[in-house]
N, C-alpha and C positions, 0 to 999 in steps of 0.2 A: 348964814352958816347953819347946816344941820346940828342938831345936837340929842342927845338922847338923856333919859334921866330913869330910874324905874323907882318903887314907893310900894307902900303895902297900906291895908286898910282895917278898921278893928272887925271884927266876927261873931256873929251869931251863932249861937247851938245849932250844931249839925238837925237834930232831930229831938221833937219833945216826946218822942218816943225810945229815945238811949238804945238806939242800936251799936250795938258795936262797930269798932271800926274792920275790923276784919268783916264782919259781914258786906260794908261799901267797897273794900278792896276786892275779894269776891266777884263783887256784881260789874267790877270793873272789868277784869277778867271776864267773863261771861258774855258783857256787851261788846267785847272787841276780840270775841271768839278765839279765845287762848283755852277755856271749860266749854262743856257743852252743859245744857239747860241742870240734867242729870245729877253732874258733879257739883252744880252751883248749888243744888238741893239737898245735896246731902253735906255738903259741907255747913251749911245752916242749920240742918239738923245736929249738928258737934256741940252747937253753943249752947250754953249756960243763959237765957236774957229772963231773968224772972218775969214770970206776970206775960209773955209773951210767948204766943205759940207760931213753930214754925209757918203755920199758914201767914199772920199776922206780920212778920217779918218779909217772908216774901212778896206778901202785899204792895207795903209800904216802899221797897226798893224797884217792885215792877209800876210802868209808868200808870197814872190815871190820867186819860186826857182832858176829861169831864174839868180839873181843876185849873187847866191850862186857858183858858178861855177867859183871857182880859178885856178881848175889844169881839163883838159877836160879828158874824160873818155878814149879816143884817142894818148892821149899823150906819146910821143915816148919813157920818161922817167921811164914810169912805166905800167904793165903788169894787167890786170882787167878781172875778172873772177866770176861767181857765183858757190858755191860748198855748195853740202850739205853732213853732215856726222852724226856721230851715236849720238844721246841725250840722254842717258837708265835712267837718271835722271830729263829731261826735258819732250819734248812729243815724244820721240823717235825716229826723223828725225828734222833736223833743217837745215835753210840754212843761207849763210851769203855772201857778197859780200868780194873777197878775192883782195884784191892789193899790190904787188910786184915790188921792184923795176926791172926795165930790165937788169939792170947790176949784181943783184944777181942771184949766181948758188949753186949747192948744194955742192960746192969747196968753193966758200964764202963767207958765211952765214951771216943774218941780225940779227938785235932785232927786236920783235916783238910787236905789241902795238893792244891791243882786245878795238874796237871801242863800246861806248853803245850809241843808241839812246834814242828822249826822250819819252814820252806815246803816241806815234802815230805812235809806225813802222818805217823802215829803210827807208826815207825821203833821197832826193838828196841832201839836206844839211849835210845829215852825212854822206854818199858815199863822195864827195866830199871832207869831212872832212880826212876820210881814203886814197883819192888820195893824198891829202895834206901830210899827213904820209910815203907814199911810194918814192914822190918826193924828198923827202931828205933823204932817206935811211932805210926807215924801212916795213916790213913786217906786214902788215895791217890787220884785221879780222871787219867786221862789221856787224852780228849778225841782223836777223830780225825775231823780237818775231813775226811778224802777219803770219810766213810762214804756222804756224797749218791752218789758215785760209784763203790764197789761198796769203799772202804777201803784203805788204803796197799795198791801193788800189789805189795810184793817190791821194789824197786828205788829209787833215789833221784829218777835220774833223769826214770823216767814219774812219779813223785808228785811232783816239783816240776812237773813241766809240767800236771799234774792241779789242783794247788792254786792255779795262778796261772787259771783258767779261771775260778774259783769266787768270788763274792761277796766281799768280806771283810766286809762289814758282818752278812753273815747267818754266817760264821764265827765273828765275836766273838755272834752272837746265840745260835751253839749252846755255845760254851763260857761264855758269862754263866746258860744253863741247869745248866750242869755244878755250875759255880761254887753255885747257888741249891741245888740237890740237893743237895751236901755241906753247906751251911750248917742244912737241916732233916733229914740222914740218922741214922737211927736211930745208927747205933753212934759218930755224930759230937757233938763236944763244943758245938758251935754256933760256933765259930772255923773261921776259913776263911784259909789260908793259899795265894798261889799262885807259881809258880817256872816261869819257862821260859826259853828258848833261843833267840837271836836273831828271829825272825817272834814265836816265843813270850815271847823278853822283850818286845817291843812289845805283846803282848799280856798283857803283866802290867799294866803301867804303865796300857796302856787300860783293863782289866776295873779297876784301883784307880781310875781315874776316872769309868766308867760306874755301877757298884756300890759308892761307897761305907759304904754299908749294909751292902755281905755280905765283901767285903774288910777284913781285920785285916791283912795283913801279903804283900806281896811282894816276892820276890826276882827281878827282873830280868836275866839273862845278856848281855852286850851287843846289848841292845836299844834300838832307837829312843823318841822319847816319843811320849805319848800324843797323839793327836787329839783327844781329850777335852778341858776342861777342867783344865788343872792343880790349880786352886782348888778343885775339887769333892773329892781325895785327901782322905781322911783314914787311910787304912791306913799304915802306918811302912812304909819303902821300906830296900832293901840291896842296892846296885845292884853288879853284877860288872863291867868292861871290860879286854879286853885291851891293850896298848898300841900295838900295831903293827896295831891295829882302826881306821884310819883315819876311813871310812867311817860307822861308827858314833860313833865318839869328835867327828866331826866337829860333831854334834846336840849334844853334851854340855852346854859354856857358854853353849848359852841355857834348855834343860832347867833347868840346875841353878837358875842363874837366878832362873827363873819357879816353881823348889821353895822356893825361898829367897823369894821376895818374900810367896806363897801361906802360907809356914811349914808347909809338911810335913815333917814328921820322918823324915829320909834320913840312911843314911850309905853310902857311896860308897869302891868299891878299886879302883885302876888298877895293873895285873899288868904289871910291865916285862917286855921280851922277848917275849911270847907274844903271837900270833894270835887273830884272831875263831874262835871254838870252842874255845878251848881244856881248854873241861872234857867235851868228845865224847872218848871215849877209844878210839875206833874208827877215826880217820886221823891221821897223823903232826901236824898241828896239836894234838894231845894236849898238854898240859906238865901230866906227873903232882904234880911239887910245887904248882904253885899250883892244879892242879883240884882236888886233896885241901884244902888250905889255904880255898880257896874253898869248897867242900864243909862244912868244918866250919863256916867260920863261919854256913854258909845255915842248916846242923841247928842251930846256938845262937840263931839268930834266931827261928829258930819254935819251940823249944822256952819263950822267952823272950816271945814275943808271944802265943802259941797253946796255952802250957799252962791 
């Protein structure tokens, strides 16, 4: 019998820095192009944060990638490549960064887990992510919608402005390619697990309802639901949201809902205190306790669905 349950988790301080919270609401706005760069800096400029100067504040909320860097691209434990293959549903070439553990051969075979980024392109915080995946045994895919247009350019700000130009339907077309290739890859188990980050959890939730043939299991990061059919999921869902994720949390109670009527097997954490993004550990929306907490539970779920 399907069943679902959802639960909450205790929370760390946003920031040892005490930025307010308007200034994270802000930069939420900003990163999903409601303000433009302009308005997000002047409205930073309104606050009152003693001891802290507007430069200091905008710092802290724009990403460093330098920090993001838990498992190195070099790392003797796992094998890092970029490969591009056929998208006859997306823009018909697509590339993605591919990471494998070193100990897998095509004698024996991993799970695989299709990584989504979030509206700015294949960013070293979700490379990383994907080394993170390979370091404990899984078979990695991370997908970069901006390759129609020459690939994340270095910065956040032109790849977000680059990925809202482009398709989304032939975006989910190159990543539902991604997705198909890890489910027949040689060194892969034939399970397909997939995990992404806000655009990218929306794009989990879609690829489990486009594909549910090649989806066994997604994890979600506060992402919106799918456009898809609900009813068509059959992958087990394990959904992240932050709580002070307004925006997103806002979709939730009819999402759930309509998981619940359909009987998809979900289960569901809402992270008190913390921010949308808070498992990017590259700007102060960080909160290292529940990204780790969240973290593990995502590896126990596919260990668990995907072994």
């Amino acid at each position: 019998m399907k069943t679902s349950r959802s639960t909450s988790t205790p929370a760390q301080p946003i920031s040892s820095l005490r930025i307010p919270q308007e200034a994270f609401d802000w930069y939420d706005e900003y990163a999903h192009g409601d303000i433009d760069r302009r308005t997000f800096l002047q409205r930073l400029g309104t606050l009152g944060v003693a001891g802290l100067t507007l430069g200091t504040v905008a710092g802290a909320l724009m990403p460093d990638y330098a920090l993001a860097e838990q498992v190195s691209f070099n790392d003797p434990d796992i094998k890092a490549s970029y490969i591009e293959f056929d998208s006859p549903e997306g823009h018909g070439r697509a590339r993605g960064y591919l990471v494998v553990p070193a100990s897998v051969s095509a004698g024996a075979k991993a799970p695989a887990v299709l990584v989504a980024h979030e509206n700015r392109g294949l960013n070293p915080y979700i490379e990383d992510v994907a080394r993170r995946l390979a370091k404990v045994g899984f078979v990695a895919l991370a997908p970069d919608a901006l390759f129609p247009l020459g690939g994340y350019p270095g910065n956040d700000d032109e790849g977000r402005a680059m990925q809202k130009t482009l398709d989304r339907g032939k975006i989910e077309g190159d990543f539902a390619a991604a997705a198909k290739l890890l489910k027949t890859h040689e060194l892969a188990n034939g399970k397909v697990g997939m995990v992404g980050f806000c655009f990218g959890g929306y794009l989990s939730n879609q690829l489990a309802a486009l594909l549910p043939e090649t989806i066994d299991a997604a994890v979600p990061y506060y992402g919106t639901p799918p456009s898809a059919p609900v009813g068509n999921i059959k992958a087990t869902l394990q959904l992240h949201f932050a709580e002070l994720d307004k925006r997103v949390n806002g979709y939730w109670p009819d999402y759930e809902a309509a998981l619940k009527e359909t009987g998809v097997h979900y289960t569901a954490f809402m992270y008190p205190g913390v921010n949308h993004g808070f498992h990017n550990d590259s700007t102060a929306r960080y909160d290292k306790a529940s990204a780790e907490l969240a973290w593990q539970r995502t590896l126990e779920f596919f260990n668990q669905y995907l072994g």
